[in-house]
C-alpha positions in Angstrom: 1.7 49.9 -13.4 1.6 46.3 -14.9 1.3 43.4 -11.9 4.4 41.7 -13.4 6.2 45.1 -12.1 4.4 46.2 -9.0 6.0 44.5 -6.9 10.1 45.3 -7.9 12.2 48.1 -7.4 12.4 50.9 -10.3 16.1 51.5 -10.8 17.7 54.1 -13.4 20.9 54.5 -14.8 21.9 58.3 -15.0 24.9 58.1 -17.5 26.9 60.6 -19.1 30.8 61.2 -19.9 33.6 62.7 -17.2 31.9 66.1 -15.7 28.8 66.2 -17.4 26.9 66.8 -14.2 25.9 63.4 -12.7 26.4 63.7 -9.2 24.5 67.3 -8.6 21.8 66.2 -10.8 21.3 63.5 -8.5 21.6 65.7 -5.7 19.1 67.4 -6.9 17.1 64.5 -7.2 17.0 63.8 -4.1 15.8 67.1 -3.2 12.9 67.2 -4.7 12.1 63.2 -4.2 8.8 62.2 -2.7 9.2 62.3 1.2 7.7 59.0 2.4 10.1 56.8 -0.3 13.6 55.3 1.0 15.6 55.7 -2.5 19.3 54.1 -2.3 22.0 55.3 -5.0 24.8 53.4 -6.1 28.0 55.4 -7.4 31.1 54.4 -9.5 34.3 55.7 -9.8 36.9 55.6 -12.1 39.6 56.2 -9.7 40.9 55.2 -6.3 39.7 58.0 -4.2 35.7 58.5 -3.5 34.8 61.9 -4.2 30.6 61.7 -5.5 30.2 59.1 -3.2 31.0 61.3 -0.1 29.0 63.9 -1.9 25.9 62.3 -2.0 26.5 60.8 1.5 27.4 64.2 3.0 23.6 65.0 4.3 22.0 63.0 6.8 18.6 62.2 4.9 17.2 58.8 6.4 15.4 58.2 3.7 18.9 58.2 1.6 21.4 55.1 1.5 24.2 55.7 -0.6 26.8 52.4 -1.4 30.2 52.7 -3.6 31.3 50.1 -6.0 35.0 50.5 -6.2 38.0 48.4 -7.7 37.2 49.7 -11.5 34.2 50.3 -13.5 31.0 48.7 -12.9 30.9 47.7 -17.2 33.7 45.6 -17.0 36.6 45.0 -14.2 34.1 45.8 -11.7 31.3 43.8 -12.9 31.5 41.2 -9.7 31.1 44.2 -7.7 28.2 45.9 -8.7 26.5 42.2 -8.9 27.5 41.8 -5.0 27.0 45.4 -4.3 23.6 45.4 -5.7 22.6 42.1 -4.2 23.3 43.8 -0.3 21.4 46.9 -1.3 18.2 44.7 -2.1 18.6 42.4 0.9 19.9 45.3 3.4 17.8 48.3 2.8 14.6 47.9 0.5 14.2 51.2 -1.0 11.3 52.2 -3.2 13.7 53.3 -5.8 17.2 52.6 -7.0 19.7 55.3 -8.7 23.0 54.1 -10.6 25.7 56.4 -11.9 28.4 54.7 -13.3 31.9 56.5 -14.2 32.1 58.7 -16.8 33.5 56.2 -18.8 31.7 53.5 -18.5 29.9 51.7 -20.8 25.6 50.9 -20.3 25.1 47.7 -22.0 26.7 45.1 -19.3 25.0 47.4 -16.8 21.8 47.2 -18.0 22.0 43.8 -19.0 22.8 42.5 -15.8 19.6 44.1 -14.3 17.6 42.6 -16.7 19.4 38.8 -16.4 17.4 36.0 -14.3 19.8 37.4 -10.9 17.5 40.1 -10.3 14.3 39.9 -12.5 12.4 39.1 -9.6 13.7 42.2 -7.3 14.2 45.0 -9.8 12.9 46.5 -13.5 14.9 48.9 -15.2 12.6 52.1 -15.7 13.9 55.0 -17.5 18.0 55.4 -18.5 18.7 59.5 -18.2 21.8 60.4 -19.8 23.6 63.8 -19.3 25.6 65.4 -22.1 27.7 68.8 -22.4 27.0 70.0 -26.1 30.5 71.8 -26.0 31.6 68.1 -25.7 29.3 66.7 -28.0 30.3 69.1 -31.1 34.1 67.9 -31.0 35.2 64.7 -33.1 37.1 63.0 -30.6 33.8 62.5 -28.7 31.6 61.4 -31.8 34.4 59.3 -32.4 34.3 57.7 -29.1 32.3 54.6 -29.2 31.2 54.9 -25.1 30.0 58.0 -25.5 27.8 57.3 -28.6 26.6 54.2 -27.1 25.7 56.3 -23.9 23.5 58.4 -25.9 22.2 55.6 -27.8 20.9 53.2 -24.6 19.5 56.2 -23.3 15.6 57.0 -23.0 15.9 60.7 -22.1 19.0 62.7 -23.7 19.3 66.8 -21.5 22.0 69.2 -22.6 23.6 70.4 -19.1 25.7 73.3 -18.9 24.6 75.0 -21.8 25.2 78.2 -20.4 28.9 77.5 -21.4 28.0 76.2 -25.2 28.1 78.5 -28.3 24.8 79.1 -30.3 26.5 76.5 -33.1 27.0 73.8 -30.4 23.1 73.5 -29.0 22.4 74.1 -32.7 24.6 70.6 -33.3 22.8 69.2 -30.7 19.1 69.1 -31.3 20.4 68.3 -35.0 21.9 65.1 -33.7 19.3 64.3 -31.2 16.4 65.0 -33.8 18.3 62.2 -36.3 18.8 59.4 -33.1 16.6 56.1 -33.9 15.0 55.0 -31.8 13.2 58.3 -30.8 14.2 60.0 -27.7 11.3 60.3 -25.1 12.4 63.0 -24.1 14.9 65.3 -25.4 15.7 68.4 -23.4 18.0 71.2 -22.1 18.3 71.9 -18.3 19.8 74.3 -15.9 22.3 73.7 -13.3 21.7 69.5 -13.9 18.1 70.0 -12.9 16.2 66.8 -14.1 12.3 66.5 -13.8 11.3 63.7 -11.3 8.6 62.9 -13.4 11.4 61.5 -16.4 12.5 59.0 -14.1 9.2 56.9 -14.7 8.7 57.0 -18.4 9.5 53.4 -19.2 11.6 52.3 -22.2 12.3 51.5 -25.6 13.7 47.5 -26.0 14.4 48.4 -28.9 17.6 50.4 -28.3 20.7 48.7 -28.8 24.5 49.2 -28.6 26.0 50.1 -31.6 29.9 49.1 -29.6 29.1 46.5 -26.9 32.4 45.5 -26.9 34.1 49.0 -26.5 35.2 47.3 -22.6 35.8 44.1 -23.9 39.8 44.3 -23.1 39.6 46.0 -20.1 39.2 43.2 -17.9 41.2 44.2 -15.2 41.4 48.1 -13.4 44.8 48.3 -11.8 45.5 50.3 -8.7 49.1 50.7 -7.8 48.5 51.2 -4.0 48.0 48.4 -1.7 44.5 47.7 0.0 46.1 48.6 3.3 45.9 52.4 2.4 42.6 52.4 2.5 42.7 52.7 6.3 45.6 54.9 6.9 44.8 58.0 8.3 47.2 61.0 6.6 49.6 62.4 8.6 50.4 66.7 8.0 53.0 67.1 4.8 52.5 63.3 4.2 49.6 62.7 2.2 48.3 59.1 0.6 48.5 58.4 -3.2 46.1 56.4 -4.7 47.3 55.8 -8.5 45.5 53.4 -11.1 44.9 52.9 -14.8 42.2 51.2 -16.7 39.8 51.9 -19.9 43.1 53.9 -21.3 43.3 56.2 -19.1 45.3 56.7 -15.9 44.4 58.7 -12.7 45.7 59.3 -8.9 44.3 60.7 -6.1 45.4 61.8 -3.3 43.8 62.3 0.7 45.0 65.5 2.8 45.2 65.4 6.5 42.1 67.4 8.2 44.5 69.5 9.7 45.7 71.5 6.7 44.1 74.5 4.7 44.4 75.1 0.9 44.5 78.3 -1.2 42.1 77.3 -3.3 43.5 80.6 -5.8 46.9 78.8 -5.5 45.1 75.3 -6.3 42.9 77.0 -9.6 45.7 78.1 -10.7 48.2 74.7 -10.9 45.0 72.7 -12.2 44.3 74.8 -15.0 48.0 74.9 -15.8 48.2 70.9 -16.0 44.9 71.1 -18.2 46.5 73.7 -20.3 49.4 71.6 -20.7 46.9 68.6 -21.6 48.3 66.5 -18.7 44.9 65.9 -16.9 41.3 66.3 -18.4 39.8 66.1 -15.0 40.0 67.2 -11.5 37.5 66.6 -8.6 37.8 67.1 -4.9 37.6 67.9 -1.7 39.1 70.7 0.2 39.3 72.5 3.7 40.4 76.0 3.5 39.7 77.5 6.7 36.4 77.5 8.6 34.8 76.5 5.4 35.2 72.9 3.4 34.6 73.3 -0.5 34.0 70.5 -3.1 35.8 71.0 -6.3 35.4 70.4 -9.9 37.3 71.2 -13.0 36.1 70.1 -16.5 37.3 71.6 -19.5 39.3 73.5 -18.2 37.1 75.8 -16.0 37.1 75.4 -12.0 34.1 75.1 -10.2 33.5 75.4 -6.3 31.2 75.3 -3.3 30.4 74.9 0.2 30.2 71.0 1.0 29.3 69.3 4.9 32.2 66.8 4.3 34.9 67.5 6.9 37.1 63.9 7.5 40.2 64.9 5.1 40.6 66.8 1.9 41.2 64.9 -1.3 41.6 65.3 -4.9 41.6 63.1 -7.7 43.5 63.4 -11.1 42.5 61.6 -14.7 44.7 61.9 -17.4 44.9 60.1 -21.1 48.6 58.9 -20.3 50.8 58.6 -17.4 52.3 60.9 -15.2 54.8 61.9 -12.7 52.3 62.0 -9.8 55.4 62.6 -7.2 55.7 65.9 -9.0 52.2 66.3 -9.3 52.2 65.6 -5.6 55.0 68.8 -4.7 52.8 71.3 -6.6 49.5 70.3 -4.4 51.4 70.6 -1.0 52.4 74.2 -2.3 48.8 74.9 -2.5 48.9 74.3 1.1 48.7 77.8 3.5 51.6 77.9 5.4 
């Protein structure tokens, strides 16, 4: 390691579109992370409820800090935030290494820009940008056509098919053909299980010569708008009542929505009405958390196909919504409290 950069904090972006695999690759990150290093990780959601920041959080690892940037993506309408949010996690807690997921839909450039600019040149050095694709995803035109999700691929050092179990022989196929034809050279170009990344990729360096083919993709979205007041933020939900959290931004439009503690879901019942409103093409994702008895399970729906398991979290249950246009979310609302056990 260079003397310019011993004495700074390694920090990588681990990008990647809407349910790609982010947050459990992180989590399993931080399972397999060296035992004596204090790593922090810095999470950012599109929408107004926290669901991978409680994730990450949800073990009780003191060598694990975990801080949300909220109020929009970090790219753009949340830019002030991340700069403030990151200034506290250098001054507050140290670490030896810093981990950065932005939303789904964010955008890399004005991310890794601002850990480069004068601010934090002194503190941090940008080390390796992993980012996480679904080939299923990749092999459709409105993706290719999508100028955050080529520019995600295009910043990135180290490009890893995830969830390729769920991918046709034609869609990996379409893959390493498009990864193969990527200039700059990938480092490394890959295809992992269950979002398992190698520890060692976080610390190959990188390639200055990558640029953003759309910098300006976030240039008019300025402002993320949540519809709620601040207030909610510390109301506590109440049985049969719970709190809505809707917001738009980078054109798209999501709720959420936080469940007392005290109810149980079906979580057949809840399957069911999120696959229907995929089906439909209302929503094109669905993450949460949810307590159906005894046992508390965090939830994920990409694509149309419903994922569960076991999660420590037990304050409420929540779910959050995305969708490409708006929506009656007081409807919505009806159908998730029928998911409710009596």
């Amino acid at each position: 390691m260079s003397s310019e950069i011993k004495n700074r904090i390694p920090v990588n972006l681990i990008t990647g579109y809407l349910g790609v695999g982010k947050t459990t690759a992180i989590v399993n990150l931080l399972k397999i992370k060296p035992e004596n290093e204090k790593w922090a990780v810095l999470v950012n959601e599109f929408g107004e409820v926290s669901i991978d920041h409680l994730t990450l959080s949800a073990g009780n690892d003191s060598q694990l800090q975990v801080m949300e940037v909220e109020g929009g993506c970090i790219c753009c309408s949340a830019a002030q935030s991340m700069h403030f949010t990151l200034q506290l996690m250098l001054a507050k807690l140290r670490p030896d290494r810093i981990l950065i997921e932005p939303t789904g839909m964010g955008h890399p450039a004005s991310i890794l820009d601002l850990l480069k600019s004068r601010a934090f040149s002194n503190d941090v050095f940008v080390n390796s940008t992993i980012c996480i694709i679904n080939p299923a995803q990749l092999a459709k035109e409105r993706y290719q056509t999508d100028g955050t999700y080529i520019d995600q691929i295009s910043l990135a050092d180290v490009l890893v098919a995830n969830k390729t179990d769920l991918c046709s022989e034609d869609a990996m196929e379409f893959f390493w053909e498009y990864a193969d034809d990527l200039y700059p050279a990938k480092l490394i170009v890959d295809r992992i299980n269950q979002a398992h990344l190698k520890l060692e990729w976080l610390d190959l360096g990188i390639d200055e010569n990558r640029i953003a083919s759309y910098p300006n993709e976030h240039l008019g979205e300025a402002t993320h708008i949540a519809t709620t007041q601040s207030v909610l933020f510390k109301q506590i939900p109440k049985v049969g009542k719970p709190i809505m959290k809707p917001s738009k931004g980078l054109g798209s439009y999501s709720c959420g929505w936080i469940f007392s503690n005290k109810e149980l879901f079906d979580l057949n019942k809840l399957n069911m009405l999120i696959v229907k409103l995929y089906l439909e093409n209302h929503i094109h994702r669905a993450k949460g958390i949810f307590r159906t008895g005894a046992d508390w399970y965090l939830y994920n729906c990409v694509e149309g196909m419903p994922t569960s398991h076991y999660i420590a979290y037990r304050r409420d249950s929540r779910i959050e919504l995305i969708a490409s246009e708006p929506l009656d979310w007081k409807a919505i609302e009806t159908q998730l409290l029928a998911c409710i056990q009596p």
